[in-house]
C-alpha positions as CSV (number, residue, x, y, z in Angstrom):
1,X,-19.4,35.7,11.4
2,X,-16.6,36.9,8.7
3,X,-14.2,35.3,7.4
4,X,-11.5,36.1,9.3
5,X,-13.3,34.9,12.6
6,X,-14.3,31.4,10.9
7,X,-10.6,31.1,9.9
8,X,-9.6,31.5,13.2
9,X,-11.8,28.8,14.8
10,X,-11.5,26.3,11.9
11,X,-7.4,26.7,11.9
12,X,-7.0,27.0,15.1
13,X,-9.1,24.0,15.8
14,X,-7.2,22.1,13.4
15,X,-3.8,23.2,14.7
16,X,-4.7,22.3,18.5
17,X,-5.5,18.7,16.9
18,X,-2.7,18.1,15.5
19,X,-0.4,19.7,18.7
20,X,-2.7,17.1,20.7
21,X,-1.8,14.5,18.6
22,X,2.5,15.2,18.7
23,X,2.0,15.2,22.3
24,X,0.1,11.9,22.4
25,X,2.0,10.0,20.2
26,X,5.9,11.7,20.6
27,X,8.7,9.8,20.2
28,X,10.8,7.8,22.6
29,X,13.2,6.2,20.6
30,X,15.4,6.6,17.2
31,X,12.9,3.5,15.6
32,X,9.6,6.0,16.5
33,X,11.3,8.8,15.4
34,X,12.6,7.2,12.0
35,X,9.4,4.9,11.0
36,X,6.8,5.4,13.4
37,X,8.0,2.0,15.4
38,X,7.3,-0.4,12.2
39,X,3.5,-1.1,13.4
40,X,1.3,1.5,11.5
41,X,-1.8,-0.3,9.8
42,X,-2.1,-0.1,6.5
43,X,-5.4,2.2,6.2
44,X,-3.6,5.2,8.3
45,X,-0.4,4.7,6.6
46,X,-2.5,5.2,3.3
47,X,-4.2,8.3,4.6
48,X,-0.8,9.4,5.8
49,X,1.1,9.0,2.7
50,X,-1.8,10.5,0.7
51,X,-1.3,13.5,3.1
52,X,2.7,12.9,2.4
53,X,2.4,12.9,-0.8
54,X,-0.4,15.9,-1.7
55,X,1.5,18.7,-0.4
56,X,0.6,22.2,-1.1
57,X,1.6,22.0,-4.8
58,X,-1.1,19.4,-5.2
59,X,-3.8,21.5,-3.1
60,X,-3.4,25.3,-3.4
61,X,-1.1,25.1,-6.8
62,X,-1.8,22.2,-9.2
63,X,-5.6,23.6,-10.1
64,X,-4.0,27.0,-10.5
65,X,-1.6,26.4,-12.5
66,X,-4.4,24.4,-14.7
67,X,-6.6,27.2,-14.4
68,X,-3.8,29.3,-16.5
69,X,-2.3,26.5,-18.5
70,X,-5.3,24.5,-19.5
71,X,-5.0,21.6,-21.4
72,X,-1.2,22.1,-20.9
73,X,-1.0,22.0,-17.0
74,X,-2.7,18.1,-17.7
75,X,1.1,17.7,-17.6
76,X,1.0,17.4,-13.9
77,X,-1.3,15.4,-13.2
78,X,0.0,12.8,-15.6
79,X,3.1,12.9,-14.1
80,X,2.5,13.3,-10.4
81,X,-0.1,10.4,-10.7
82,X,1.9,8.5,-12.9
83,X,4.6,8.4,-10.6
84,X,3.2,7.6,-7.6
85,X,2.1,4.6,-9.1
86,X,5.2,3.3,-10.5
87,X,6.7,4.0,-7.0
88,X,4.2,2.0,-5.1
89,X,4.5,-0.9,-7.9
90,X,8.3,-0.8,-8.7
91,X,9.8,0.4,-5.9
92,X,8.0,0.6,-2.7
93,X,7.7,-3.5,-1.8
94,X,11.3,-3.8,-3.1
95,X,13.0,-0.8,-1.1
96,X,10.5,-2.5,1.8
97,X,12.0,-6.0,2.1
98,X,15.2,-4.5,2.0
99,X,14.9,-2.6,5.4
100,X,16.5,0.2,5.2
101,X,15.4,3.7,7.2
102,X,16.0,6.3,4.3
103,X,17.1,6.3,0.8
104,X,20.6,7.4,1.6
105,X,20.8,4.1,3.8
106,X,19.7,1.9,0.7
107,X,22.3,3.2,-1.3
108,X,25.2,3.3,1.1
109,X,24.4,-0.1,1.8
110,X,23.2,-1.6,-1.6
111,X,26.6,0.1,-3.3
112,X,29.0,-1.0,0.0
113,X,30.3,2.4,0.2
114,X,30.3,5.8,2.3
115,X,31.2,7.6,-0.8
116,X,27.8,6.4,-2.2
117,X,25.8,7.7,0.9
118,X,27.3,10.8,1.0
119,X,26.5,11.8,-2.5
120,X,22.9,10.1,-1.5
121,X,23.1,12.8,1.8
122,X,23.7,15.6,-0.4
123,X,20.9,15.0,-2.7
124,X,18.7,14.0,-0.1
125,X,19.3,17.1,1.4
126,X,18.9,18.8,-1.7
127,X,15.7,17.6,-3.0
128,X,14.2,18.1,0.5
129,X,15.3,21.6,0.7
130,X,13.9,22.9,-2.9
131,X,10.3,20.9,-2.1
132,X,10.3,21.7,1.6
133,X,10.5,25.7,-0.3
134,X,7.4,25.4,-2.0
135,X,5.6,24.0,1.1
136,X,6.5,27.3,3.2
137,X,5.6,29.7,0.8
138,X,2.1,27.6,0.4
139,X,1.9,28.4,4.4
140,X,2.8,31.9,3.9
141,X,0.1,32.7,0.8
142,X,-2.4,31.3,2.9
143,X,-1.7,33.3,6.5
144,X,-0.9,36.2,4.5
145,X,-4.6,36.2,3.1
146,X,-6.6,35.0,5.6
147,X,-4.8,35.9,8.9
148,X,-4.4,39.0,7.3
149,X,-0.2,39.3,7.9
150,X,2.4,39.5,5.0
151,X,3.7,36.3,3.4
152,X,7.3,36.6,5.2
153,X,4.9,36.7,9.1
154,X,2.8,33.6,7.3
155,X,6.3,31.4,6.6
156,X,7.5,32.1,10.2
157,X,3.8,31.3,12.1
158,X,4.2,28.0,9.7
159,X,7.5,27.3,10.5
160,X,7.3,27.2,14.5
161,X,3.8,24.7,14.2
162,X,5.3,22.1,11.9
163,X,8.7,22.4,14.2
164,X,6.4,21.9,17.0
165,X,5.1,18.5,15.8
166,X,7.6,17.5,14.0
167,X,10.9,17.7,16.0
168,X,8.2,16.1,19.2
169,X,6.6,13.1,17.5
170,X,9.2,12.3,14.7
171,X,7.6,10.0,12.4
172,X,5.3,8.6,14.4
173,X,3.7,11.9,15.6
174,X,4.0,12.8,11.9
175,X,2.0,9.5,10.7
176,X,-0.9,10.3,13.0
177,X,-0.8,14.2,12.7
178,X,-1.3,13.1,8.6
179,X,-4.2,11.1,8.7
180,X,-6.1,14.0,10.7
181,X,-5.1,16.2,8.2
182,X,-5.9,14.2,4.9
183,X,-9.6,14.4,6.4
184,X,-9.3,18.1,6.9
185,X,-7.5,18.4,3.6
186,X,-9.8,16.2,1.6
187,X,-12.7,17.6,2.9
188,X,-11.3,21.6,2.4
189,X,-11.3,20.7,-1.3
190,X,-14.3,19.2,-2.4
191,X,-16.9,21.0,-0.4
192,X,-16.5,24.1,-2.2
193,X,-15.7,22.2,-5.4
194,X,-19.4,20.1,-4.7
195,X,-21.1,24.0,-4.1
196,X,-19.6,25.3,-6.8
197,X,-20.6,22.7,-9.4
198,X,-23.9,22.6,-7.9
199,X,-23.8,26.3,-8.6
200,X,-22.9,26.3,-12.1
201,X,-24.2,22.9,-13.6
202,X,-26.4,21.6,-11.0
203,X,-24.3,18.4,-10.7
204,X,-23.3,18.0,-7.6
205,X,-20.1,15.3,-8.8
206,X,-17.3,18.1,-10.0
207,X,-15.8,15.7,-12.1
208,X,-18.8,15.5,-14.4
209,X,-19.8,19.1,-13.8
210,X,-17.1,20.0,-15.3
211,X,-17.9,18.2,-18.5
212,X,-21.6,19.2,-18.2
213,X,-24.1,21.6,-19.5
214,X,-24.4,25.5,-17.6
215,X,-27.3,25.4,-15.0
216,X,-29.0,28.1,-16.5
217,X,-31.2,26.1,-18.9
218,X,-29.2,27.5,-22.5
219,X,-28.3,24.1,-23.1
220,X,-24.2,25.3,-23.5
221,X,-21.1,23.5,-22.3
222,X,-19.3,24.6,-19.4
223,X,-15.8,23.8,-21.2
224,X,-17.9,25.6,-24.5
225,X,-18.4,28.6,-22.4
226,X,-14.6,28.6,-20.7
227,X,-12.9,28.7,-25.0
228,X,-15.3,30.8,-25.6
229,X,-14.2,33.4,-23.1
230,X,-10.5,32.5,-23.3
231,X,-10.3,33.4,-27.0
232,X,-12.8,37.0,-26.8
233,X,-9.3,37.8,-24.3
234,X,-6.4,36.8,-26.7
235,X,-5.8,33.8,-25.0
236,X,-5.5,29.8,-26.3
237,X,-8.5,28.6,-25.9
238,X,-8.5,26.3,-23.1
239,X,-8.9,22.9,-24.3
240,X,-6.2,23.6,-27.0
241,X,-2.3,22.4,-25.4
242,X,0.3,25.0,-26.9
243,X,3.3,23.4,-25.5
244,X,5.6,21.6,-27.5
245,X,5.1,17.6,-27.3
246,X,8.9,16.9,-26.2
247,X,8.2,19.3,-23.1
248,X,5.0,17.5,-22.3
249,X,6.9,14.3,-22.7
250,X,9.7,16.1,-20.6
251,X,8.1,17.4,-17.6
252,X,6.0,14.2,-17.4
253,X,8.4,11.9,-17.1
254,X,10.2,14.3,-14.8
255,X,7.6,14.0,-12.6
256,X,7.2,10.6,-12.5
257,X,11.0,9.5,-12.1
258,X,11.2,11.6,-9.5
259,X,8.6,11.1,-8.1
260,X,9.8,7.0,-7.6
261,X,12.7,8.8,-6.0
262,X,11.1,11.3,-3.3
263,X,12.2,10.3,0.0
264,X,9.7,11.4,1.8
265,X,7.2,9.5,0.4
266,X,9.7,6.3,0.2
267,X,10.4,6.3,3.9
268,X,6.3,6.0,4.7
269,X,6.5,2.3,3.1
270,X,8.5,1.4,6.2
271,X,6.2,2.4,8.9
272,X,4.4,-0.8,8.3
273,X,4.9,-4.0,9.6
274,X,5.0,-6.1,6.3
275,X,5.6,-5.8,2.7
276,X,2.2,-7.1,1.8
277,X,1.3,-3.9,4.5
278,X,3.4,-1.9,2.5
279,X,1.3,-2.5,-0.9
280,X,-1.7,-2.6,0.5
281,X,-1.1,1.3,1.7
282,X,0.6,2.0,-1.2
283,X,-3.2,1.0,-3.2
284,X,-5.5,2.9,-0.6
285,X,-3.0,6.0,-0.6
286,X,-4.2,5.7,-4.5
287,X,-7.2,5.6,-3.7
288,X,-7.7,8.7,-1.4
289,X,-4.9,10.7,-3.6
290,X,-7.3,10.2,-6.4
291,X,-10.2,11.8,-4.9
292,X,-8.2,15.5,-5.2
293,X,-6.5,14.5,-8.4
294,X,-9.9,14.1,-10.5
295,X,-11.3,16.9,-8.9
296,X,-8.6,19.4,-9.6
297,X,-9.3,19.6,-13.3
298,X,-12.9,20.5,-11.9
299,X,-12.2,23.1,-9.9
300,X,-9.2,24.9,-11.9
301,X,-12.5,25.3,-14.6
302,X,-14.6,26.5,-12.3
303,X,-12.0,29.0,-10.9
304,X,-11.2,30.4,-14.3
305,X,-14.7,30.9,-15.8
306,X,-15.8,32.4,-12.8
307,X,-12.8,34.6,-12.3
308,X,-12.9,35.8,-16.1
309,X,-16.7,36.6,-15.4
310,X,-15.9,38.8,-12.6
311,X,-13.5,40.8,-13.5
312,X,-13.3,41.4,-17.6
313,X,-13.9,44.8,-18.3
314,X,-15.4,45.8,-15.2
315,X,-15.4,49.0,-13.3
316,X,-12.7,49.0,-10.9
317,X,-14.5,50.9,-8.3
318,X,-16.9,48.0,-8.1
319,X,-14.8,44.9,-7.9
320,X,-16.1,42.5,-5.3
321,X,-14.8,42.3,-1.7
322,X,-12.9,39.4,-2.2
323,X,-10.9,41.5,-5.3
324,X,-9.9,43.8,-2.3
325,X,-8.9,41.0,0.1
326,X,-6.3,39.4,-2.1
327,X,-5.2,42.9,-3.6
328,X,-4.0,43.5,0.2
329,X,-1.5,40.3,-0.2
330,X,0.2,41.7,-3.0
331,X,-0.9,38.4,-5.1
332,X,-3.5,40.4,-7.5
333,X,-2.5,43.6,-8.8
334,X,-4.2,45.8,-10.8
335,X,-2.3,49.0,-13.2
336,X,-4.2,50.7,-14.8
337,X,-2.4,51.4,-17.9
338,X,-4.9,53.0,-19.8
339,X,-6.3,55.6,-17.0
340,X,-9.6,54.5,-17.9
341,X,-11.0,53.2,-14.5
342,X,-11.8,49.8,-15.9
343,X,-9.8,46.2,-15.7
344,X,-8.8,45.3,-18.7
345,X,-8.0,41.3,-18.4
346,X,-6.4,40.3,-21.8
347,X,-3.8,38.2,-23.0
348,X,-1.3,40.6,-24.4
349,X,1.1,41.6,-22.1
350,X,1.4,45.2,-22.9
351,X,-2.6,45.9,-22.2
352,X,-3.1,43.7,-19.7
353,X,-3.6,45.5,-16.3
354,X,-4.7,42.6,-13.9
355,X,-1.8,40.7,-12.7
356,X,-2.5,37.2,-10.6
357,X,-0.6,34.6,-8.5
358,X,-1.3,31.0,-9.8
359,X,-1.7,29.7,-6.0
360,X,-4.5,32.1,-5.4
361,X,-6.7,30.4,-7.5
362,X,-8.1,27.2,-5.5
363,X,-7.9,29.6,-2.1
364,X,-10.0,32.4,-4.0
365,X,-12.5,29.9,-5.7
366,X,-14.9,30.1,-2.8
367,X,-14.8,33.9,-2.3
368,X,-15.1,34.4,-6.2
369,X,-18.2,32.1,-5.9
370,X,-20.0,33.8,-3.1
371,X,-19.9,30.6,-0.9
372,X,-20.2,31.0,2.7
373,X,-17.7,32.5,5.1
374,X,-16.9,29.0,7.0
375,X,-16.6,27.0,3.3
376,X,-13.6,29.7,2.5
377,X,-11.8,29.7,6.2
378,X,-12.3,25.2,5.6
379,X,-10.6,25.7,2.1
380,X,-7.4,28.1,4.1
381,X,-7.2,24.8,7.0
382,X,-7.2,22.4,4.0
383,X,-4.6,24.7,2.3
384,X,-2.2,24.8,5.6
385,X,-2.8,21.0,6.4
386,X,-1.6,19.9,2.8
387,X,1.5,22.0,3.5
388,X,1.9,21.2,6.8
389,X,1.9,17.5,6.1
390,X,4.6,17.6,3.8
391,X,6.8,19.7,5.5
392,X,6.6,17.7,8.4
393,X,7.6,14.7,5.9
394,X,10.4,16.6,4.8
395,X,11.7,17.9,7.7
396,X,12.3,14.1,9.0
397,X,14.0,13.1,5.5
398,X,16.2,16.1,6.2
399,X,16.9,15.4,10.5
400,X,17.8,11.7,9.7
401,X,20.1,12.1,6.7
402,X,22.0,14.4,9.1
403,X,21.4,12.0,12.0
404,X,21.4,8.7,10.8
405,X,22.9,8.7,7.6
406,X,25.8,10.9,7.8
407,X,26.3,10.8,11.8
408,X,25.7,7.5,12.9
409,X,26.9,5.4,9.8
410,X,29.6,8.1,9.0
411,X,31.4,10.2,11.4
412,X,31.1,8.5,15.0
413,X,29.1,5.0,15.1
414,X,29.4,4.4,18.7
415,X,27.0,7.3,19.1
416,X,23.7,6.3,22.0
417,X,20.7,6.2,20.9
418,X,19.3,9.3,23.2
419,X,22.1,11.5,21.2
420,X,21.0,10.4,18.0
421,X,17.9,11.3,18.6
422,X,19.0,14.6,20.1
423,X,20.8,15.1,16.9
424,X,17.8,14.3,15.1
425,X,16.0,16.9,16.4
426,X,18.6,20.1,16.1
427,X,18.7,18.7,12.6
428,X,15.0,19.5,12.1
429,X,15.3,22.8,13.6
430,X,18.2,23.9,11.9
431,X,16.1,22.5,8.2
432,X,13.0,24.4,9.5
433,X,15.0,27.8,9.8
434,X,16.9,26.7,6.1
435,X,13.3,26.2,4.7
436,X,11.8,29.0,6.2
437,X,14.5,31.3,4.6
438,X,13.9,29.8,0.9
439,X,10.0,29.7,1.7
440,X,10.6,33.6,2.0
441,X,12.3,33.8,-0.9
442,X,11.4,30.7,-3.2
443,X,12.4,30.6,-7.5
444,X,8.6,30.6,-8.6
445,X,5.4,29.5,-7.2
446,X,4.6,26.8,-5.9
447,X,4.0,23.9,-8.5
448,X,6.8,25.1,-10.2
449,X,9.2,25.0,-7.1
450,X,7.7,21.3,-6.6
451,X,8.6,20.1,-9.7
452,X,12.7,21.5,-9.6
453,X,12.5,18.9,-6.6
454,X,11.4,16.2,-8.3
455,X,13.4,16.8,-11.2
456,X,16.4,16.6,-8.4
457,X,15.0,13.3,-7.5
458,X,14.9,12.0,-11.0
459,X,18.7,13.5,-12.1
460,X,19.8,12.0,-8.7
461,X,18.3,8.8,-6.8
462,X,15.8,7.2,-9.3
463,X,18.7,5.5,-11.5
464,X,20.6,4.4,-8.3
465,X,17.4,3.1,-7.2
466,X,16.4,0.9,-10.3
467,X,19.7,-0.4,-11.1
468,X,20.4,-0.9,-7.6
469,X,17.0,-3.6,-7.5
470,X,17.2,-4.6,-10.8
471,X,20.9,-4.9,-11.7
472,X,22.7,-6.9,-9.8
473,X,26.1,-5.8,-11.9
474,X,26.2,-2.3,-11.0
475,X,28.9,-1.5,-8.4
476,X,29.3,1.1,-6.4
477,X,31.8,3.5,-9.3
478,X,28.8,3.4,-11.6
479,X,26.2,4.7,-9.3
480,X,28.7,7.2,-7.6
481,X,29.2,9.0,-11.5
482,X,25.7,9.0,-12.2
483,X,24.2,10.4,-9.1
484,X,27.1,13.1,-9.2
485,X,26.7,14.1,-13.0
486,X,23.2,13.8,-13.0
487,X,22.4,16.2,-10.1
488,X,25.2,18.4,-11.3
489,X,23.6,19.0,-14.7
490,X,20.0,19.3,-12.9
491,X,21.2,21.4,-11.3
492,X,23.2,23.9,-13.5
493,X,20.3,24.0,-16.1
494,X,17.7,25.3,-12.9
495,X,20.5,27.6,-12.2
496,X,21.0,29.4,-15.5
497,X,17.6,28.9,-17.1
498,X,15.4,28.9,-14.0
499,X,17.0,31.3,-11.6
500,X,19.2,33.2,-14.3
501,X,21.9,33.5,-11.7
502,X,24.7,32.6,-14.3
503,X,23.4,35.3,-17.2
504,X,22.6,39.2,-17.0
505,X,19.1,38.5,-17.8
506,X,17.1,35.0,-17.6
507,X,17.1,33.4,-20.8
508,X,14.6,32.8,-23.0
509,X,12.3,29.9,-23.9
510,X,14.3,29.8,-27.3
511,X,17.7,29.0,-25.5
512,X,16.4,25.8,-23.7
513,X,18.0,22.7,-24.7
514,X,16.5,20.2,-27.2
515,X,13.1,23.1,-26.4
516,X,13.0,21.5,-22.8
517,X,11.9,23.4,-19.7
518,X,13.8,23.4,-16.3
519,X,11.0,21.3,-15.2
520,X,11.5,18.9,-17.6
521,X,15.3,18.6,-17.9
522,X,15.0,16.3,-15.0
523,X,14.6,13.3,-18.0
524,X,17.5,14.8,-19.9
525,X,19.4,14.6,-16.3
526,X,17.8,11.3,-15.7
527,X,18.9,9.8,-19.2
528,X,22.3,10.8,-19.0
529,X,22.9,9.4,-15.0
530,X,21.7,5.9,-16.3
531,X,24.6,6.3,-19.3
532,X,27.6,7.4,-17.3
533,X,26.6,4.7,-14.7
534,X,26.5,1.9,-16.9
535,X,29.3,3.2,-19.0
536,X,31.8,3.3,-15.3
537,X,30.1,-0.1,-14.5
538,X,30.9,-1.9,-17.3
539,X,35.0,-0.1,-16.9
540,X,35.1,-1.3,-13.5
541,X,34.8,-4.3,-10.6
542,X,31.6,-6.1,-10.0
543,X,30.4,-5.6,-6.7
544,X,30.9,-8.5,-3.9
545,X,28.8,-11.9,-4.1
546,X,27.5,-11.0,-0.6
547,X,25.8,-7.6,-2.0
548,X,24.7,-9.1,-5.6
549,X,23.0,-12.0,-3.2
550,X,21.3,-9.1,-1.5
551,X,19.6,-8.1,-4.3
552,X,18.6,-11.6,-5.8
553,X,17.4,-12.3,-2.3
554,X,14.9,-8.9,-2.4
555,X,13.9,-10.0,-5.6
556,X,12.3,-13.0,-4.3
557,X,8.2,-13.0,-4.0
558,X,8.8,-14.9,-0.8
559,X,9.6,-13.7,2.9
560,X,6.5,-11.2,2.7
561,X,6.6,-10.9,6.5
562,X,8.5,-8.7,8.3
563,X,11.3,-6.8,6.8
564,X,14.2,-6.0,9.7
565,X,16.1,-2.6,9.5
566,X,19.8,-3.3,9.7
């Protein structure tokens, strides 16, 4: 069978399991809509929020982007992985005893005010929005290649599934939908990463393939081989990092502060009926979110030495089939500058002929490869079930800001329980239609869409966060400024120096303040939040004894029983 026809089996299979599961498991009330009902065990909540948390930036993008950056795209998975810890260690348990549904709720509460929660709406809604982008467009690259329809048909087809699911079950569909679609994820990546390294250094563990010896018996170093060919093209050599060290510092701590700020991933800590629940999911979620992050390194290699061995100087009227395939999406172009028939692959810019998308890279591995035609239609399912599963995530951040945060604390208490949950759901279809528009026409790929979000997160909620836990002084004035200067600044520098909507032309790398990139100015924005909201603290009222009490009391090691929303 061809590809097109394992694609559609192996998707749609996939897709009618997850529909199955909505169905089975939709919700009846604003609790199972919100957290799943508090009673998810701690082993599918950690397959769920592995599938939360590895969206399609961490599937189809991150080895991409490694594949072009090399030793400089290590940035991301310092930082992504990095931060997932320090939420699960610093803030998960904390935010977990505390009981509150979202983020927004947290701070409205923890800072005694409805100006707080609105500007904690607002960034919510934000942050959501610019990583719910990314996911789309992941959809799009993927139906666009292997259903054969442009990306724009691809977004839509993606939109109306995770709308399905998602406005149904609520969280608790969600929750179950995400641990069916870690396994399909999970097992989308490494099968072709385990053929390929089989293929290429006859190990069949990528992660020490990758650092092994070619399979063909000359005794040279895979990595060897991969400088090697870098350098004959004009580019760095692989291994060599060529950004400066305060970006790399930048962008990873971006990363990780935001991360610790994601609502999304915050709101799966309480599905669970403890807080000892809570950080034993938080470890296994680790655990299986390890598994892809060690491998990714792997298979970006393997990508990039078999994709500069393909094409380099090669005839373009005998490029392989799969050459053709992706040539159709408009993600691999070839110009032949020269008019002499052949692709010139180089590093400078003015010879260069072949153009690629980073988030073809993990998608195209097992074409490139010549693996079989069901191994590429798996990696497409795993590539639409990492997206999928963080839509859906997002989708219910956005529906219960709207719904719970900004409705039923904020503009009409009294509502019933059946029209918040109505609410809920218009919410979530009015985000989907929002997301779809910005999946058609996202700023930048992927990974680098991803990573504007979670520097959002980090100019925005992870200072209100901290100091909200771990300083009992700071009052509602100081956490107000900072959330509002920090996301303000975020937010002009991705303007101007991201999108370039503020200049004729998009400035240059040399205009960047301090020499940071947009998707590292999320530390800058980070840094100065924390100063403006201690400087306003310490000008202004403590809080009340009841709320400073509050956050003694969640400080506490004991009460690791259940935690009650209020």
């Amino acid at each position: 069978m061809d590809v097109k026809i394992w694609t559609y089996i192996i998707v749609g299979l996939s897709f009618a399991l997850y529909i199955g599961i909505a169905i089975w498991s939709r919700a009846g009330s604003t609790k199972e809509f919100y957290v799943a009902g508090g009673g998810v065990s701690p082993l599918a909540n950690g397959m769920a929020t592995a599938a939360d948390w590895m969206s399609a930036a961490s599937f189809i993008s991150m080895a991409g982007i490694i594949s072009f950056m090399g030793y400089d795209g290590a940035v991301y998975l310092m930082g992504w992985t990095g931060g997932y810890v320090l939420l699960a260690l610093l803030l998960a348990p904390y935010l977990r005893k505390f009981g509150k549904f979202t983020v927004p709720d947290f701070i409205g509460d923890r800072y005694y005010s409805k100006s707080a929660r609105s500007v904690a709406v607002v960034c919510a809604l934000l942050v959501s929005f610019t990583y719910v982008a990314g996911q789309m467009r992941g959809v799009g690259v993927v139906f666009s290649r292997f259903l054969e329809v442009d990306i724009n048909t691809g977004v839509v087809i993606g939109m109306i599934i995770v709308l399905f699911y998602a406005v149904l079950g609520g969280m608790k569909g969600i929750t179950y939908t995400q641990v069916a679609q870690y396994c399909v994820l999970i097992f989308a990546f490494m099968v072709p990463a385990i053929f390929i390294s089989i293929q290429m250094t006859g190990n069949p563990i990528p992660q020490f393939g990758m650092g092994g010896t070619l399979a063909d018996g000359s005794g040279t170093y895979l990595m060897d081989k991969l400088d090697g060919l870098s350098t004959e093209l004009g580019f760095a050599e692989y291994t060599r990092g060529t950004k400066s060290v305060i970006d790399v510092f930048a962008i990873t701590l971006a990363l990780m502060v935001g991360t610790a700020g994601l609502p999304h991933v915050i709101v799966r800590f309480f599905t669970v009926k403890r807080v000892k629940d809570a950080r034993m999911s938080a470890g296994l979620a680790l655990l299986f979110i390890a598994i892809l992050y060690t491998a990714a390194p792997a298979v970006s290699v393997f990508a990039r030495t078999n994709l500069i061995e393909t094409v380099r100087d090669r005839p373009y009227t005998e490029v392989p089939q799969w050459f053709s395939n992706w040539e159709k999406t408009g993600l691999l172009v070839f110009d032949d500058k020269n008019g002499d028939g052949r692709i010139q692959y180089v590093a400078d810019k003015a010879q260069n002929e072949l153009t690629i998308d980073n988030d073809i890279m993990v998608l195209a591995n097992p074409e490139i490869a010549n693996l079989p035609n069901w191994v590429i239609a798996l990696v497409a399912a795993g590539g639409l079930a990492a997206a999928l599963s963080t839509a859906a995530g997002l989708l219910l951040v956005i529906s219960s800001s709207v719904s719970h945060d900004l409705i039923k604390k904020m503009i009409k208490p009294d509502i019933s329980e059946k029209s918040e949950l109505i609410a809920a759901r218009l919410s979530a279809v009015v985000a989907v239609c929002v997301a779809g528009y910005f999946g058609i026409n996202p700023p930048g790929f992927v990974a680098a869409v991803v990573a504007l979000a979670f520097g959002l997160a980090a100019a925005s909620f992870f200072p209100a966060i901290i100091l909200g836990i771990f300083y009992k002084r700071m009052n509602k004035e100081g956490a107000v400024a900072g959330m509002v200067v920090g996301i303000a600044l975020m937010l002009y520098y991705m303007v101007k120096y991201k999108m370039g909507w503020l200049d004729a032309t998009l400035p240059t790398k040399d205009e960047w303040w301090f020499g940071i990139s947009p998707e590292g100015f999320g530390s800058v924005a980070m840094l100065v939040n924390f100063v403006v909201a201690i400087a306003v603290n310490s000008f202004t009222p403590a809080p009340p004894e009841d709320v400073q009490q509050i956050v003694e009391d969640i400080r506490l090691p004991m009460g690791a029983g259940e935690a009650v929303a209020h």
